[in-house]
N, C-alpha and C positions, 0 to 999 in steps of 0.2 A: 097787299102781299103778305104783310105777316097772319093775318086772317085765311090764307091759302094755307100759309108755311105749315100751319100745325098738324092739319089734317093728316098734311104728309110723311111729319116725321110723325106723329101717331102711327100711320100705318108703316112705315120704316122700323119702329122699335118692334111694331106685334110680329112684323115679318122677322125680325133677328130671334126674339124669343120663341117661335114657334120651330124657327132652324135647329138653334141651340137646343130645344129641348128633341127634337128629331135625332140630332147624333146622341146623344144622351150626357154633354158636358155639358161646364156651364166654367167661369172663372173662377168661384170658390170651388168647383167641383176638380179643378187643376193645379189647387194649391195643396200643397201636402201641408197637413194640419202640425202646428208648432210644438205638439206635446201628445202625450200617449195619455192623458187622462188618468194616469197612475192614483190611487186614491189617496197617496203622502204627496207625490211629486209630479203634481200631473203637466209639468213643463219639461219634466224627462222624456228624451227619447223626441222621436219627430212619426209622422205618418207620411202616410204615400208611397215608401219603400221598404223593402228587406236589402239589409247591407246582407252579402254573402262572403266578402275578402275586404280587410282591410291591408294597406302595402305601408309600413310607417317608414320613413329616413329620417334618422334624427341626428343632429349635432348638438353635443353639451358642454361647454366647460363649465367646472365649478368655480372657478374665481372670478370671473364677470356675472354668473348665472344665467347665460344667456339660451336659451334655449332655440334653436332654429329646426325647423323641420318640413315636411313634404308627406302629406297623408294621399295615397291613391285608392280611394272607395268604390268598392265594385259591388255593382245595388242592381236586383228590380222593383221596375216598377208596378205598384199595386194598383194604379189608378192611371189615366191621364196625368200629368205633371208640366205645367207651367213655369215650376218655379217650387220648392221643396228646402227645407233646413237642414241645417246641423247643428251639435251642441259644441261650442268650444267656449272657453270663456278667459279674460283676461291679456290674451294674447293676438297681435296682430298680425292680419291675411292680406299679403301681397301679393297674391293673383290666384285665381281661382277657371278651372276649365272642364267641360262639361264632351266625354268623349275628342279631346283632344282640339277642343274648338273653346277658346276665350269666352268668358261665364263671367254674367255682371253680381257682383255679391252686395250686400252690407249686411251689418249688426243692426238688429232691428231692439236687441235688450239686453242682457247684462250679459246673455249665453245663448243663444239667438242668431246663428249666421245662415241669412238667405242667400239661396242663389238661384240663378235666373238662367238656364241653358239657352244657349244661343237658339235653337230648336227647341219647339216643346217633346217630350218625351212620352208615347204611347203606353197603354195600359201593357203589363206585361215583358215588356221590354228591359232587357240588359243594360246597364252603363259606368261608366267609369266618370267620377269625380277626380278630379286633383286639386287642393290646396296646398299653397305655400305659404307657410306660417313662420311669426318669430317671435320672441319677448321675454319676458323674464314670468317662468310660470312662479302666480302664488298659491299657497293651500289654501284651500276651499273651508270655510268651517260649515258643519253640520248642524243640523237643528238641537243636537243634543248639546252642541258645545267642542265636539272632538274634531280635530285636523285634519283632513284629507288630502288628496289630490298632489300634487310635486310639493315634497318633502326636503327642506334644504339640509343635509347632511352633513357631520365635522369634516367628511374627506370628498363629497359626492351629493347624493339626492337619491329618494325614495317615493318612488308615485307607487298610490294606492287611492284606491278608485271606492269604496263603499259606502256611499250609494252614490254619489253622483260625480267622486273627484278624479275621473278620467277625464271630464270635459275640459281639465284645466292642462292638460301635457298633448292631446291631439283633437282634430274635430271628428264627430261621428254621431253614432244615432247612442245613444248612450243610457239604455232603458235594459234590464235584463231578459225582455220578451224578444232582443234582435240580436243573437249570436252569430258568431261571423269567426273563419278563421284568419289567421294573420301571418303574416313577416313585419318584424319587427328587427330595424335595423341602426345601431347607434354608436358613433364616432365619439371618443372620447379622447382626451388628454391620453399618451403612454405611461405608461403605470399604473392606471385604473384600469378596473375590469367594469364590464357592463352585462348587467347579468336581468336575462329574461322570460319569459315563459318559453315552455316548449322544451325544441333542440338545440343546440348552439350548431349552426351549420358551416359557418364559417370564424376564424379572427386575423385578423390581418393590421398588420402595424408598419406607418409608412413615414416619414416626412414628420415626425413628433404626435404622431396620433395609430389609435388603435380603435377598428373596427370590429364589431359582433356581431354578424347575423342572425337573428332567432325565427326557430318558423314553429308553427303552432298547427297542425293540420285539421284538428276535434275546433269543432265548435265553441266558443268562449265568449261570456257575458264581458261586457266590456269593464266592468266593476272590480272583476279578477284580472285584470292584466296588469303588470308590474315593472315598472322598469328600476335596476337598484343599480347605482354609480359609486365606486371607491373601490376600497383594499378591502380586498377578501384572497381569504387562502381558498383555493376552489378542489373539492374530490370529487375525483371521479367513479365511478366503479356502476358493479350491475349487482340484480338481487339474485338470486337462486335461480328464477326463473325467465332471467334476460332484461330485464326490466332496468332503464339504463339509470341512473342515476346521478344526481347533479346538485351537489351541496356546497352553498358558496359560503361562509364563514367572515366577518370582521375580525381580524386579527388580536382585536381585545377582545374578544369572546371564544376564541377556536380551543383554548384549553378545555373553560369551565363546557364549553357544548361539545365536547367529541363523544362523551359516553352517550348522551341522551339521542344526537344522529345519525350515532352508530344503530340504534334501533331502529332507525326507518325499514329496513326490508323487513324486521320481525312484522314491526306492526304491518306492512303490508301486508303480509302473509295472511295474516290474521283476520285485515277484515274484509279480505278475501275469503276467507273463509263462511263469512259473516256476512256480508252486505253483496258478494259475488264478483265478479273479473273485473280487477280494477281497469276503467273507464278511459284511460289514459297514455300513450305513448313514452310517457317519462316523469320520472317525480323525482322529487329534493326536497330541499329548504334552501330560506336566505333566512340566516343569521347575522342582524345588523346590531348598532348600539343600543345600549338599555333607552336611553333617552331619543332614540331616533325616531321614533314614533311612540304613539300612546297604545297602541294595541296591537296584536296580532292579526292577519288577514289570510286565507283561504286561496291565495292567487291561486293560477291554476297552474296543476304541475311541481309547482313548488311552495308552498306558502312561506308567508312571511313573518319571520318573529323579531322583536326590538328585545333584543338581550338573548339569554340563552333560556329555552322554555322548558318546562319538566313535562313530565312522560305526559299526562295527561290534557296538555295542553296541544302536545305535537298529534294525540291519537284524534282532538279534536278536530283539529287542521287539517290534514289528511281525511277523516272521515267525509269531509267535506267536499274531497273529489269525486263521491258519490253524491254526496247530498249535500247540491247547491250548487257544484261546477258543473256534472252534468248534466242531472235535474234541475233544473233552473226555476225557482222560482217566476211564474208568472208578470206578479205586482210585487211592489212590495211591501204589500199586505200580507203574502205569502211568507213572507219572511221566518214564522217557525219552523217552516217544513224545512229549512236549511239548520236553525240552531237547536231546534227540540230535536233532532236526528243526533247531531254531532253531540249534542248534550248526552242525550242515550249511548253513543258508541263511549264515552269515560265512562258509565255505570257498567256497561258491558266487560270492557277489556278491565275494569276491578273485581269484577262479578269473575270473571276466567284467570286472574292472578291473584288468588289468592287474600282478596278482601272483601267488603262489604259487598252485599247481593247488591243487583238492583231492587230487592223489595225492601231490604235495608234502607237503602239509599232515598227510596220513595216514601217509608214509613219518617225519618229521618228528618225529610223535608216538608212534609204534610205536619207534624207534628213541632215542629222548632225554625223553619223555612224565614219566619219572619224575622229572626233574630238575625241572620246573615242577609237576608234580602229582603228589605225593609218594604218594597213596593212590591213584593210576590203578588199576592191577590189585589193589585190595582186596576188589575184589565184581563182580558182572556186575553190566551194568547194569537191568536187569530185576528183580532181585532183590536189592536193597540187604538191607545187613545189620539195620538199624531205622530207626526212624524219624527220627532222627536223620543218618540220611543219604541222604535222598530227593533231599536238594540235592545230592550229592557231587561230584567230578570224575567216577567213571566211568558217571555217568546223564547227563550234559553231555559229556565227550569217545569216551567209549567207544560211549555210545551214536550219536555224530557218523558214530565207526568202521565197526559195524554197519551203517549206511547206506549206508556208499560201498565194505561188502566187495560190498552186495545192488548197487551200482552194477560193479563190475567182476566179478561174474557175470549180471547182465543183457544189458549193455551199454548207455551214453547213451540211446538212443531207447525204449527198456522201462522205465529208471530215471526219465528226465522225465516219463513216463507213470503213473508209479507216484506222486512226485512231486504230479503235478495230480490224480489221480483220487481216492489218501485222503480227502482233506480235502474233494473232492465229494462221497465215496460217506458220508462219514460226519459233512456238513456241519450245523451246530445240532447234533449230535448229542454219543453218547460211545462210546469205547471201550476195548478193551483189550490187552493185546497178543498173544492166541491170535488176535484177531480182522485185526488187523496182521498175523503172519506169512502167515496162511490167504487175505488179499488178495494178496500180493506171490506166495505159490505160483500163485493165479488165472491171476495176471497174467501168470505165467513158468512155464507147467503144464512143459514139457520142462527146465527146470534144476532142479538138486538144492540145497537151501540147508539140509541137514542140518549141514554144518558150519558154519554163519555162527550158525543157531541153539544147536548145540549147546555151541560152542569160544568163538563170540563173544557171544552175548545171554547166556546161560543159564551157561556155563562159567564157572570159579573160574580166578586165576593168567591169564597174559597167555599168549595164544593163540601157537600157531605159525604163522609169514607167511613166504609163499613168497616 
C-alpha cells in the first residue's frame, strides 16, 4: 500500500500545481506582501491593495487615556487576496470584518495586523474592512530619537504621524505612496474641542460629551493626518479669495500667536502666486504648547505647531501643502522633494520682503553652512545615510541648495515655471525623484544639469562652487 500511496499523491501534487499555475495564483501569490519595500522602512505600508477612503470613529478621554475606536477602510484590490495586512500598533482589535461578514485577524509583530476574509477577494475588486479597536495609544519613537504618533497632552492629546506614527491612533496602509481620503470622527469629553484635518462638518454635544465630524475630500498621506484634543480658542474666517479657514489656538499661546496667524491668507496669496492654486479645500493651523511636541508637522490643511511659530516657519508649513501634501513623496527616500521645497519657499518669501536674496542665502550657507549645521555635507540629500536621517540638515538645506543651483542654470522665468508646474503636474499625486529631475530636463531640454545632479543631489562631501 504505501509503495502504491506515493505514486498517487505524486501525481495529485503535479495535478494541483499544474491547476494553480493555469489560473495564474498561487498562495503566496494571495497574500498581500506585509511591507512596501520602502528603502528606510520597508515594513511600512502593506501590498495587495490601494486604500481609497478611510471612515475613522474615535472615542477619547484624557484622564483614563483610553482611546476606542472603529476604522472603516474602503480598498481595492491589486492582486487576488487571501488574506492582506494593516499597520496598527500597540492597540487592541476586537473584531475585525471583511464587506460586512466576520474576518479572522491576528498580530503577527509589533504592527502587523493580518486579516483573513471570510472569502478570498478578486484581483481588482472593491471592499470594505472594519476594525474595532481599543487601548491606550503610546508615541512611537523614531529612528532619530523624536516622538511621534499619539501625543499625551496637559488638557488632551496630539497624533502626528511622520513617518510612521499613525499606525499608533488607527490601522491602515500607512506608507506615503497610498493616499486616501477620509472622515474622521471624535467624541470627546464637553469642553474640549477636537480639531482635524479638512472641514469641520458637524459638532454636536450630548449626554456630557461633544462630537466633531472632519471630512477631508483631497487625497492625504496618512503621515499628515492629525488629530488635536483640548482647549483651543478656534477662528474662523475666509481669505480674500473664499478660502475657508480654521485656526485653533491653546489658550496659553492665542496672545503671543494672533499677529503671526493673522498672516496665513497673505502668505497664501503669495505662494499662490509662486508655487500656483493652492491644492486644497481649507487651510489653518493648530497651535498647541511649546512643550507638546518636539517639532512642527505639515498636517494637511492645517499644520501643526508646539508653541507659537515665527513668520518663517509657518511660510515653511504651508509651503508644504504644495510640496509634500499634494505631491507626495514616493519613498521615503524622497524625502527632500518635500523639505528642500519648503526650505526654498523661507529663502523666497525673504527674497520678496525685503531681505536677504536667495543667492545671499545660498552663498551664506555654501560658505559658513557648517558652523550652524554641523552634518551639512554628511550625505546628499537624496540619499541619506538611514533612516534615522531622513530629517537631517542636508535634505532641508542642501536639498534648499539643489534648487536654486537648477535656478541659476535655468534662469528666474524657467525656474518660476518649474516652481508652479511640479506640484501641478503631479498634483493629489506622488513622486519620486528620477521623476523630478526628468521634469526639470523637460522643462530646460537645452541646459545640462549633469552636475547639479551628480556633485549636488547624488554626490558625497560639499560640492565645488563657482
Amino acid at each position: 500500500m504505501p509503495r502504491r500511496a506515493r505514486p498517487v499523491l505524486a501525481i495529485a501534487s503535479a495535478l494541483a500545481l499544474t491547476l494553480t499555475a493555469c489560473d495564474g495564483s498561487s498562495r503566496q501569490d494571495a497574500t498581500g506582501a506585509p511591507g512596501t519595500n520602502d528603502p528606510y522602512f520597508p515594513k511600512a505600508g502593506n501590498g495587495g491593495y490601494d486604500v481609497t477612503h478611510y471612515a475613522l470613529t474615535l472615542t477619547y478621554d484624557p484622564n483614563s487615556r483610553r482611546l476606542t475606536g472603529t476604522a472603516q477602510i474602503e480598498a481595492r484590490a491589486k492582486q487576488d487576496l487571501s488574506t492582506f495586512n494593516l499597520d496598527l500598533k500597540g492597540l487592541k482589535v476586537t473584531a475585525a470584518e471583511v464587506n460586512n461578514a466576520p474576518a479572522r485577524f491576528h498580530p503577527n509583530s509589533d504592527h502587523e495586523l493580518t486579516i483573513s476574509p471570510p472569502n478570498p477577494l478578486n484581483r481588482n475588486t472593491t471592499f470594505r474592512t472594519t476594525v474595532r479597536y481599543s487601548g491606550t495609544p503610546d508615541p512611537i519613537t523614531d529612528p532619530d530619537g523624536s516622538d511621534e504618533g499619539w501625543l499625551r497632552t496637559a488638557d488632551g492629546a496630539l497624533a502626528l504621524g511622520e513617518p510612521t506614527g499613525s499606525m499608533a491612533w488607527f490601522p491602515g496602509n500607512h506608507h506615503p505612496s497610498d493616499k486616501a481620503t477620509y472622515d474622521i470622527t471624535i467624541t470627546v469629553p464637553e469642553g474640549l474641542k477636537a480639531v482635524s484635518n479638512g472641514e469641520l462638518r458637524r459638532e454636536e454635544s450630548k449626554r456630557g460629551r461633544t462630537t466633531f465630524a472632519w471630512h477631508v475630500g483631497e487625497p492625504m498621506a496618512s503621515y499628515v493626518t492629525t488629530v488635536a484634543i483640548g482647549e483651543y480658542d478656534v477662528r474662523r474666517s475666509k481669505t480674500a479669495t473664499g478660502l475657508p479657514l480654521y485656526v485653533a489656538v491653546d489658550p496659553n499661546e492665542s496672545k503671543a500667536s494672533a499677529q503671526v496667524v493673522a498672516r496665513i491668507p497673505e502668505i497664501i496669496r503669495w505662494a499662490e502666486q509662486n508655487f500656483g492654486p493652492y491644492p486644497f479645500s481649507s487651510t489653518g493651523a493648530i497651535v498647541d504648547r511649546a512643550n507638546d511636541a518636539a517639532y512642527a508637522l505639515e498636517t494637511q490643511n492645517r499644520p501643526v505647531f508646539p508653541g507659537t511659530p515665527d513668520t518663517a516657519l509657518l511660510v515653511h508649513e504651508l509651503a508644504h501643502q504644495w510640496y509634500g501634501n499634494s505631491v507626495t513623496p514616493a519613498t521615503w527616500r524622497d524625502m527632500w522633494l518635500n523639505e528642500g521645497f519648503a526650505t526654498y519657499a523661507e529663502w523666497l518669501w525673504q527674497e520678496d520682503h525685503g531681505g536677504d536674496t536667495a543667492q545671499e542665502t545660498f552663498d551664506e550657507l555654501y560658505d559658513h553652512g557648517e558652523e550652524t549645521y554641523e552634518d551639512l555635507w554628511s550625505f546628499p540629500p537624496a540619499s541619506p545615510t538611514s533612516a534615522a536621517h531622513i530629517s537631517g540638515a542636508p535634505v532641508y538645506q542642501r536639498g534648499a541648495m539643489v534648487l536654486h543651483k537648477i535656478r541659476e542654470t535655468t534662469g528666474d522665468a524657467t525656474f518660476r515655471a518649474i516652481l508652479r508646474g511640479w506640484p501641478t503636474t503631479h498634483r493629489h499625486g506622488n513622486a519620486n525623484t528620477s521623476d523630478f529631475t526628468a521634469y526639470v530636463e523637460q522643462q530646460a531640454p537645452d541646459e545640462d544639469f549633469t552636475t547639479i545632479w551628480d556633485d549636488w543631489l547624488y554626490g558625497n562631501g560639499k560640492p565645488d562652487h563657482a
